[in-house]
C-alpha positions in Angstrom: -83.9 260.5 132.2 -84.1 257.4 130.2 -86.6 255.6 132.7 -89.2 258.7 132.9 -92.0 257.7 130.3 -95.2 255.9 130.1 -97.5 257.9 132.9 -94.2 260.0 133.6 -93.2 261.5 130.1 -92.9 265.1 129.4 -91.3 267.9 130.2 -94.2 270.0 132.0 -95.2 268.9 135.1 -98.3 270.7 134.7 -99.6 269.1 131.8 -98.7 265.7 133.0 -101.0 266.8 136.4 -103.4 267.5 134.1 -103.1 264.3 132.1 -103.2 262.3 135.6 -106.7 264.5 136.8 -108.4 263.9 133.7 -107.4 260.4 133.6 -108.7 259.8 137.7 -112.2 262.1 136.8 -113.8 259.2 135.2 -112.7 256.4 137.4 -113.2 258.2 141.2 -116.7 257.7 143.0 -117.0 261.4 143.7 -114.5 264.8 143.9 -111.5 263.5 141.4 -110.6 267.1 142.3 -110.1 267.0 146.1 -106.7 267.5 147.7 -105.1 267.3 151.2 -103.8 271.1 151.7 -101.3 271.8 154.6 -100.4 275.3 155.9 -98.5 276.2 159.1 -99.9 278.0 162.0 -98.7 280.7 163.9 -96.9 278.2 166.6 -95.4 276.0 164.0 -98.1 273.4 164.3 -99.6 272.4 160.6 -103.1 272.3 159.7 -104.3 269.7 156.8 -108.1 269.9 155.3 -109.6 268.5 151.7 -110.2 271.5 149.4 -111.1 271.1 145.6 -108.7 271.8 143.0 -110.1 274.2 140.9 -107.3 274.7 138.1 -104.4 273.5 137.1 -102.8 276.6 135.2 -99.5 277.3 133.2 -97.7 278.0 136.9 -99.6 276.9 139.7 -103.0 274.8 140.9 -106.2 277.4 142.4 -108.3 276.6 144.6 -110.8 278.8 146.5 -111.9 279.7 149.6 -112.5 282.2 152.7 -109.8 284.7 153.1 -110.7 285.0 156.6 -110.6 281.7 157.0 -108.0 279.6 159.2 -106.3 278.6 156.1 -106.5 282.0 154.3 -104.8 283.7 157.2 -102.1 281.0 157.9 -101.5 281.2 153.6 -101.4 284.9 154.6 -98.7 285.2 157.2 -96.6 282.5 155.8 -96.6 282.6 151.8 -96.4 278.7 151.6 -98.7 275.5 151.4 -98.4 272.3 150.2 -101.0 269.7 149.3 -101.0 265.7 147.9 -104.0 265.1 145.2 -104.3 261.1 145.7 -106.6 258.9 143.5 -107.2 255.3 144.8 -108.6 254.6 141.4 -105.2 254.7 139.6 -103.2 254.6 142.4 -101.0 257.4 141.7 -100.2 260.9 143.8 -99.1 264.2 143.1 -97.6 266.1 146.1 -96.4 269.7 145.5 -95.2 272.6 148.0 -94.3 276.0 147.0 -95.2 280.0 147.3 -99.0 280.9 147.2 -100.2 284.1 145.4 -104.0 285.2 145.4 -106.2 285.0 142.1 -106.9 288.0 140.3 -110.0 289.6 141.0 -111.3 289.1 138.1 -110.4 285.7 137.9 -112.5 284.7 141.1 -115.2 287.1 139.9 -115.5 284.6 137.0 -115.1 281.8 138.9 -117.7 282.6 142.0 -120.6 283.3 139.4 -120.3 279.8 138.3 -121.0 278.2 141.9 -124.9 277.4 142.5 -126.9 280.3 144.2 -126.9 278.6 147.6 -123.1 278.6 147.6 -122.4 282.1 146.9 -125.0 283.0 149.3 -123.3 280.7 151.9 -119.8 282.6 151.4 -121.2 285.8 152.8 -123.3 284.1 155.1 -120.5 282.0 156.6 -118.2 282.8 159.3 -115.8 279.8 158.2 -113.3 278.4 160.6 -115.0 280.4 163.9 -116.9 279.2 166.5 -120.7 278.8 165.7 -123.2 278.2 168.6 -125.6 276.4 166.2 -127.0 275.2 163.0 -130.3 277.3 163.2 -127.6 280.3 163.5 -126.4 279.1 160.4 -129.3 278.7 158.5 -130.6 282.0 160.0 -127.6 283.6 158.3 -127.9 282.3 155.5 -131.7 283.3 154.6 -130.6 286.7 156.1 -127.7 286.9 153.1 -130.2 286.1 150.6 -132.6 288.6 151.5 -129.8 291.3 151.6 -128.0 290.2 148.3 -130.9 288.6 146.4 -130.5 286.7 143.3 -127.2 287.6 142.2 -125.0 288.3 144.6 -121.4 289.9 143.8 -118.2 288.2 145.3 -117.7 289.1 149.0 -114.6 291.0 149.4 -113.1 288.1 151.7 -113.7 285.0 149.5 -111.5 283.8 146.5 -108.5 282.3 144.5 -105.3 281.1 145.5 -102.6 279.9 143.5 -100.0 278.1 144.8 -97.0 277.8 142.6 -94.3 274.7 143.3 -91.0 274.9 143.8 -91.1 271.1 144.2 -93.3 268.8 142.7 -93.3 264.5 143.0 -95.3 262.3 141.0 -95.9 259.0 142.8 -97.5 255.2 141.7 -98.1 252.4 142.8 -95.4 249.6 142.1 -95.2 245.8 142.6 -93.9 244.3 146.2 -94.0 248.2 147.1 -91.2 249.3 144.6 -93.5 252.3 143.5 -91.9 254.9 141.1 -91.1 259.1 142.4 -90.4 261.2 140.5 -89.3 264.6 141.9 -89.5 267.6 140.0 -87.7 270.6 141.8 -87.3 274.5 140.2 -83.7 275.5 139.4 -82.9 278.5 141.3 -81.1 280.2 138.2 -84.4 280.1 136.2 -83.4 277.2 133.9 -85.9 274.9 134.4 -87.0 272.3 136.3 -84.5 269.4 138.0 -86.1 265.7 137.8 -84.7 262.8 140.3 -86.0 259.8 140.6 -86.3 258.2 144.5 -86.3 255.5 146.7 -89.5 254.5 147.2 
């Protein structure tokens, strides 16, 4: 496609996510990593939260979280998400929508001993998406977990990675008068590659 370069060239949409992240890292206030992720309840009704990009691999973009939590068990009974990274700073978005796979274990082994002790104590400790009577029942958990697991706590079973690989992809910016440039990026069923059409904006 003749029109597709500048911020849009290449032929891996990954890369050029990549590019677009590590170009919006030193220009945002705070989180450069933080995208909107959708998944579908049991009734059809959709459920949107910020959650913090944690890779953006070969295939797909990880994140982590809860298993148990509402969005792990919606992932879990419908195999699909979708999420829109947005950066004022460079006003530009990705949006993407796909299949979701866990992490290997080992991969969120390696990721969870990274986090600061207080946040892999809080994974065990929280409960996350059910009801909570309290703060002081929070905090009460927490210091409980800490005791019980001490200084270097192993990954609860519950909490890790989720990859969620696109079969769609868009890259969006900002134009003049509102004539922004999209770019969508969609995977050929016949394993040939990818499909790029430019859009209406």
């Amino acid at each position: 496609m003749s029109d597709r370069s500048g911020i849009f060239a290449g032929d891996d949409p990954f890369e050029i996510a990549r590019r677009w992240l590590a170009e919006a890292t030193p220009l945002e206030p705070s989180d450069p990593n933080a995208m909107a992720l959708s998944t579908v309840d049991a009734d059809g009704m959709p459920n949107t939260r910020i959650v913090l990009l944690k890779a953006i691999e070969d295939s797909g973009f990880v994140f982590f979280t809860n298993y148990e939590s509402a969005k792990g068990q919606e992932i879990a009974a419908t195999g699909v998400a979708s999420f829109v990274l947005h950066w004022k700073s460079l006003k530009r978005q990705v949006r993407a929508r796909g299949r979701v796979e866990k992490v290997s274990a080992d991969e969120s082994d390696a990721y969870y001993v990274t986090r600061p002790l207080g946040s892999r104590v809080g994974a065990w400790a929280s409960q996350q998406s059910r009801p909570l009577d309290s703060k002081a029942e929070l905090v009460k958990a927490v210091a409980k977990a800490g005791v019980k697991h001490g200084a270097n706590p192993d990954r609860p079973p519950f909490w890790g990675g989720f990859r969620i690989v696109p079969q769609q992809m868009e890259f969006w910016a900002d134009g003049a008068f509102r004539l922004h440039d999209r770019f969508r990026w969609d995977i050929a069923t016949s394993g040939s590659g990818w499909k790029i059409q430019r859009l209406n904006p």
